[in-house]
N, C-alpha and C positions, 0 to 999 in steps of 0.2 A: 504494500500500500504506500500512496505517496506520502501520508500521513499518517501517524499511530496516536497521535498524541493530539485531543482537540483546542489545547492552547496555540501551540505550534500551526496548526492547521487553519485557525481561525486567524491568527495574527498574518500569517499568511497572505488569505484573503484581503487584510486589512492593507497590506501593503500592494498589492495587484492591483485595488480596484480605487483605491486613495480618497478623492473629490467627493465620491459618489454618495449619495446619502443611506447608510444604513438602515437607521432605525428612528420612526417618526411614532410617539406616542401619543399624537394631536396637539401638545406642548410642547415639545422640544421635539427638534431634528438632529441626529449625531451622526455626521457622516463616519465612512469605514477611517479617513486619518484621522478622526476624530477618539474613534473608537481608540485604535490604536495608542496615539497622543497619552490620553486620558488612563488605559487600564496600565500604563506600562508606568505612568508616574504611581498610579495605586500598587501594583503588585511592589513600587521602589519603598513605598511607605510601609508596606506589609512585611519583606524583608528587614529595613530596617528596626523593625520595630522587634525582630527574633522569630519570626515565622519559620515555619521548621519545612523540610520536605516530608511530604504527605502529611501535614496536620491538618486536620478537619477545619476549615471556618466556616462561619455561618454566613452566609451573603440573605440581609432579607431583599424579598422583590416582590412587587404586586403590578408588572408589566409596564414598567416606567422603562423609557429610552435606554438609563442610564444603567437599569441592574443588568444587561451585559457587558457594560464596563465593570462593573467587580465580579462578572463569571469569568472573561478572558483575565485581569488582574490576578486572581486567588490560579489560577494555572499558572500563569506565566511567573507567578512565585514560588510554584512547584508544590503549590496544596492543595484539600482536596473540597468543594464546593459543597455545603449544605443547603439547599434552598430553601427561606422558610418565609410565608408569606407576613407579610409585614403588618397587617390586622390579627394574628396567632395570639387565641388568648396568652395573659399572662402565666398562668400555669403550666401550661403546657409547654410554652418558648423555658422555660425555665425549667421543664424536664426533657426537652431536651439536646440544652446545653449541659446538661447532667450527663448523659447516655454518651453523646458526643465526647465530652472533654474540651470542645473548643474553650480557645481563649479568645480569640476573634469573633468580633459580631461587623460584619463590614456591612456600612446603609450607606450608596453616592448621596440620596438624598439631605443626609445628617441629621434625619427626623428620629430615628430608634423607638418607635411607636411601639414594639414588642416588648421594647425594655421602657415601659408605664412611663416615660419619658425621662427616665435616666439615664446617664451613661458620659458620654462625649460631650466637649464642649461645643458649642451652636455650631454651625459649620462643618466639624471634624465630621470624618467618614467611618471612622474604626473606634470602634469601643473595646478595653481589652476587659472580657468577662473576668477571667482570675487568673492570676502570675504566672502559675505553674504547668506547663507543658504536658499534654496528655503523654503516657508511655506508649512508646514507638510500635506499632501493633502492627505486623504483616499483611493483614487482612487488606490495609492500606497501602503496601507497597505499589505504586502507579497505579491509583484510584484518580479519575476523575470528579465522583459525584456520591454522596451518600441521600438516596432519594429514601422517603419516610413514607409508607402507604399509611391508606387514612385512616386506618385502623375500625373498621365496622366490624371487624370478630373478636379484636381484643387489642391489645397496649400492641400502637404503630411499629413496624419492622422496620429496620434501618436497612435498605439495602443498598450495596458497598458494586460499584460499577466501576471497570476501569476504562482507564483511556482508550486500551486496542480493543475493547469490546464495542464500547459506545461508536469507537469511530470505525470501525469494521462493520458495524450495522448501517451508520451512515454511508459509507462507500457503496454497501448490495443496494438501499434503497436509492442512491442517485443513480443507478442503472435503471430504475423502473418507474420513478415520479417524474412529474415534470418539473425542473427548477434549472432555472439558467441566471444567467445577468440579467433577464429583462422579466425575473418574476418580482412580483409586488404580494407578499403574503398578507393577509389578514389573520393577528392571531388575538386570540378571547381566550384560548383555555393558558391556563398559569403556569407559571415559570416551576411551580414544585408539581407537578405534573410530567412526567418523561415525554408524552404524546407532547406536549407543547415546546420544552426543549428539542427534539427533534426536526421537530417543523422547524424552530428558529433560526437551528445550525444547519440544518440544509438551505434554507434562504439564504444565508450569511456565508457559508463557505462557495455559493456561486453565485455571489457577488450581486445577489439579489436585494430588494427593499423589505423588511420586515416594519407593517404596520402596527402596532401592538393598542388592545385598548384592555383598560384595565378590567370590567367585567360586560358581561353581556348581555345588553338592549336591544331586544329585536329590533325594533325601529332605527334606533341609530347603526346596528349594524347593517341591514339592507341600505340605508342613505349611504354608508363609506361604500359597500361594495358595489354601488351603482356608479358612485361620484367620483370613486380616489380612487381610479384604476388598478385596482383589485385584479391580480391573475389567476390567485391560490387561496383560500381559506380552509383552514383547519376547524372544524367543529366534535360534539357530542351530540346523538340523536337530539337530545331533550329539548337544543336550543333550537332545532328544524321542528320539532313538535311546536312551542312556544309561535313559532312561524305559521306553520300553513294549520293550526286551530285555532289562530286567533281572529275575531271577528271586525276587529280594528282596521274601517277602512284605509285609513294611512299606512298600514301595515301593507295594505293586500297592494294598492296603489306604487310602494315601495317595490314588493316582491315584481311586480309587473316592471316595472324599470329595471330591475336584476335580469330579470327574465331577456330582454327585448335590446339588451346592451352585448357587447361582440367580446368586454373586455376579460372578465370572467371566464377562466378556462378549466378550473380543477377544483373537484370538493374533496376533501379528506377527510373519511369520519372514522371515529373510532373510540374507544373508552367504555363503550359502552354495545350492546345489540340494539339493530335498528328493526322497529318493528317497522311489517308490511303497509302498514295505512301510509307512512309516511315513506316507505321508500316507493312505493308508489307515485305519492305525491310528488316527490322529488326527480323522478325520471321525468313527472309528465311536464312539470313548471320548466324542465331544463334540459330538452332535450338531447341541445348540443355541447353539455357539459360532460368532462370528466368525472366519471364519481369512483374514489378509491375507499374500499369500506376495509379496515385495518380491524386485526386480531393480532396481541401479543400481551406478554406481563412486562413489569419493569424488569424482574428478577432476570432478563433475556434480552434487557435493552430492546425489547418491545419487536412489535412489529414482525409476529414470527408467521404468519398466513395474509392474504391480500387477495380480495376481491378484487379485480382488474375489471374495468369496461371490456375488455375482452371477454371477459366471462363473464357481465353478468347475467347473461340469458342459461348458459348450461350449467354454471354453478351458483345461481340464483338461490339464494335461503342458504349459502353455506359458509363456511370460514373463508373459502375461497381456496389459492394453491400455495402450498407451504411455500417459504422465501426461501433462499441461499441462503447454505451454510447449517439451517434447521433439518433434525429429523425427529418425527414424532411416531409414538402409539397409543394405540386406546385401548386399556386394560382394565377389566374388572377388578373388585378387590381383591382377590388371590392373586394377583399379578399374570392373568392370562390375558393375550389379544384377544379381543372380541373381532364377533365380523359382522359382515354386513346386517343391519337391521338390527345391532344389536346397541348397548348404550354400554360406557363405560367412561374413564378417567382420562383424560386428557394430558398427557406424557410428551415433554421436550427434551430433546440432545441439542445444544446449539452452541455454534463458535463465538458465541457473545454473549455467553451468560456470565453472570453476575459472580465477585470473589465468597460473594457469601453476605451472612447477615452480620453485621456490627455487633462483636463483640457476643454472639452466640451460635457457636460451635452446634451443639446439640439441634438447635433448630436447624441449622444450616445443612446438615448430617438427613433430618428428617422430611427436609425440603426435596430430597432428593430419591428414585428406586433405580436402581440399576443404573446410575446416571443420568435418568431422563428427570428433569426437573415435574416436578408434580403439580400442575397449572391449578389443580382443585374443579376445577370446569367438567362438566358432564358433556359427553357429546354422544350424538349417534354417528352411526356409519351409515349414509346412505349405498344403494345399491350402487352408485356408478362411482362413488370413493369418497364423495363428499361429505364434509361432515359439516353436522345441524349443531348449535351450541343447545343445549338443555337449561344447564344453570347451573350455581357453584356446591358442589356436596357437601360444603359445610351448612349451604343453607337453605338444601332441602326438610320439605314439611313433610314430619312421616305421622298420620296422621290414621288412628283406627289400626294401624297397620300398613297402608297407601302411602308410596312414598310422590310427594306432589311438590314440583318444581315453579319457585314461586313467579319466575320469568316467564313462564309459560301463561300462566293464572295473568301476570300482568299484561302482556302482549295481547291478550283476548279481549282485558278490560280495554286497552288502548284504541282496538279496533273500534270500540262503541263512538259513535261518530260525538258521542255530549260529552266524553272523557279528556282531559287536556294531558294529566299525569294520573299514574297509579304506580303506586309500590306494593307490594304483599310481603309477609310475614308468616312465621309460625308464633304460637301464644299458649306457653305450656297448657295444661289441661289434664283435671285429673282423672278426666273420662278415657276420652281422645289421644290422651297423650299429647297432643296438642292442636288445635285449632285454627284455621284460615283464617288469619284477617288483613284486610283490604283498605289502606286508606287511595281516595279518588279525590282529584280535584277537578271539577267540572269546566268545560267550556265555557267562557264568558257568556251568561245570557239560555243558559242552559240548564236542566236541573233533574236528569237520571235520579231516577229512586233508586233505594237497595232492592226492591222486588224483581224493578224493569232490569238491572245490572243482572244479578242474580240467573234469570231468567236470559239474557243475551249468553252467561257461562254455559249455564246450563244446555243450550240448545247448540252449542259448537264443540263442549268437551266431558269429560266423566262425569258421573252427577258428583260422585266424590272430591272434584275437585273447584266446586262453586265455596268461594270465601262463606264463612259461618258467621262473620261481619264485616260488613262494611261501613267505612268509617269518609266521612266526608271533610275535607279542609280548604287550605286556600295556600298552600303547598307539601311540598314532601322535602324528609333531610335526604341533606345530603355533606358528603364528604367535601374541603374543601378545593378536591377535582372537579368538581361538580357530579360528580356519579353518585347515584340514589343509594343512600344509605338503609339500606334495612334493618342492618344489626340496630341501630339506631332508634328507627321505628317501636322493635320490638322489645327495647330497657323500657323505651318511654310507657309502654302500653303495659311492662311489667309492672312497671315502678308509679305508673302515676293515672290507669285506666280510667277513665275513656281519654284521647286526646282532648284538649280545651275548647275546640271549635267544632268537636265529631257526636253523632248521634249514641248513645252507650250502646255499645253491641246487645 
């Protein structure tokens, strides 16, 4: 590879393409010498200051221009990036700077809003959390990134990515997307989200324009992508749902100008499964659009299947065709291949996976069978190889006995033309063992009963698996990727029944 290391790789870029403006976050514009400029005086301030090779720092970012000035800076210092969004409760930032060891808190901005506004004096960039240098930990040896998932099954997993992996994933994916000098990306989803790093550094390594906006307005985002020559936008289903169920003529009026404009060339979805209402919608609003629907974990630097426009008629509803470099199986729990028609575990080998989890061995050990990393995803095999996603085995509802996958339950509620979002859950039960339940947030101007829901399950899938309640609001959690949190759903429902705004089961 021409490059192993994405500091090098990106600073690189930064020199090739000079003038050119990088990154416009609607306030500020930082072209690539800028970029350059700027992270190389940071990474001089971070050395000076005793920055170690491979020490963990925190960079916060909430998609402002400048937080890939302290991602390129914290490389080009030879350490290794935490990204942590810069609204992160106080507790949490402060477990973990725990877990980490970081001594470095780096904000361009020199607001430190994580740190309840302590820290640096006005101005400064680098807060040093506490004196002492975390102990030299292998795990770390040429880590680029220690990416924090959002923990919806339990306490966030640190996982520990290095430079030849992450940039070795990038190299297969510029064979197959489209990004040149003359892309313009739109990006919504966050900087502590891998899907969004990726996107970035592929814009940035060809010398493209990354648009960045700090969270996502349907309205103001179809006004940039129609207005501000938009070639690529990265999204999650949910934000295309929020789109074509909203009833907001400005909205629709918007989407018709996306529609009807040449500039727009590539959608990139991913983070999440897309259900059929809306990938329907989406082929029909766009016809002459690329649409790349992406399957992968962080723990594999992502991106390990890809629905291509090539395929999306013969592997339509499926992960799509494994990427370079991955090999997968699908195993039951005795560790046999399953086949066709049949369902089981979804199993990766790949040249990009991850050194492990931060500083636990044992999980890291568990994370893994015969090599193949253990994604937790259920899938089927369909007849001609493709595989269907089911849902995660940690958070299937085994319920009576019936083991019922809540992505499925929710994909069905999605289809009801008056549903905008739905998450499902399991809900112990001393009957049942546990219980379906269903929180829906309705269509603007729209108002599905539980009978009429109920009764749409009922009539499309097992009786068994019609929610035992449903619960109505005016959202769903979610992690701060933006992907629907269930685990989430189901403490709240433990711990504090009925939700505040939902009818009592």
């Amino acid at each position: 590879m021409e490059h192993a290391n994405l500091g090098e790789w990106l600073a690189a870029s930064c020199k090739r393409w000079n003038e050119r403006i990088a990154i416009d976050d609607g306030q500020r514009a930082v072209s690539y010498a800028d970029l350059d400029r700027l992270s190389a005086e940071l990474a001089a301030e971070l050395k000076d200051g005793g920055a170690c090779s491979n020490e963990p720092v925190v960079a916060l970012v909430s998609n402002k221009a400048l937080d890939w000035v302290v991602a390129l800076a914290i490389w080009r210092a030879g350490a290794v990036m935490v990204p942590v969004h810069r609204t992160s409760p106080a507790h949490s930032f402060q477990e973990m700077l725990k877990r980490t060891g970081a001594r470095w808190v780096v904000d361009a901005t020199g607001n430190f809003e994580a740190l309840g506004g302590r820290g640096a004096a006005s101005g400064a960039r680098i807060h040093k959390a506490r004196e002492a240098p975390p102990a030299p930990r292998p795990i770390l040896d040429a880590a680029a990134l220690i990416v924090f998932t959002s923990g919806s099954t339990g306490q966030p997993k640190g996982t520990v990515i290095s430079h030849k992996a992450f940039s070795g994933k990038l190299h297969t994916l510029k064979g197959i997307l489209q990004f040149s000098p003359d892309t313009r990306s739109l990006l919504v989803l966050q900087m502590t989200f891998s899907f969004g790093l990726w996107v970035s550094l592929l814009t940035l390594i060809n010398g493209g324009a990354l648009v960045m906006r700090e969270k996502f307005d349907a309205l103001s985002i179809l006004r940039t992508l129609a207005h501000d020559r938009i070639t690529t936008v990265a999204m999650v289903p949910t934000m295309l749902r929020a789109v074509f169920r909203s009833p907001d003529a400005d909205i629709a009026q918007a989407l018709e100008a996306v529609a009807s404009g040449e500039t727009l060339k590539q959608i990139i979805l991913g983070g999440e499964p897309l259900d059929a209402l809306v990938d329907e919608r989406l082929r029909a609003a766009f016809p002459r659009i690329q649409v790349f629907d992406v399957y992968g974990t962080t723990e594999t630097a992502t991106s390990d299947f890809i629905l291509s426009p090539a395929d999306s008629q013969g592997l339509h509803g499926t992960l799509g065709r494994v990427s370079p470099g991955v090999q997968y199986r699908v195993a039951d729990a005795d560790d046999r291949d399953v086949g066709a028609g049949e369902s089981g575990e979804l199993l990766l080998r790949s040249e990009f996976a991850m050194n492990g989890y931060l500083d636990d061995p044992v999980l890291t050990r568990e994370a893994y069978r015969g090599g193949h990393f253990r994604t937790g995803d259920i899938v089927r095999i369909r007849p001609d190889g493709g595989l269907e996603m089911i849902g995660r085995s940690k958070e299937i509802i085994s319920r009576g006995g019936n083991k019922i996958s809540p992505m499925e339950v929710e994909l069905m509620l999605l289809s009801h033309p008056g549903v905008s979002e739905a998450i499902v859950t399991g809900v112990p039960d001393p009957i049942m063992g546990e219980r379906i339940h269903a929180l829906v947030v309705p269509v603007e101007g729209a108002a599905p009963s539980t009978q009429v829901l109920k009764a749409w399950i009922a009539a499309r899938l097992d009786k068994f698996k019609v929610p035992d309640a449903i619960h109505f609001g005016s959202g769903i959690p979610r992690g701060r990727t933006g992907k629907a949190d269930r685990g989430q759903l189901r403490r709240t429902l433990i711990e504090s029944p009925p939700l505040q705004d939902c009818p009592k089961p």
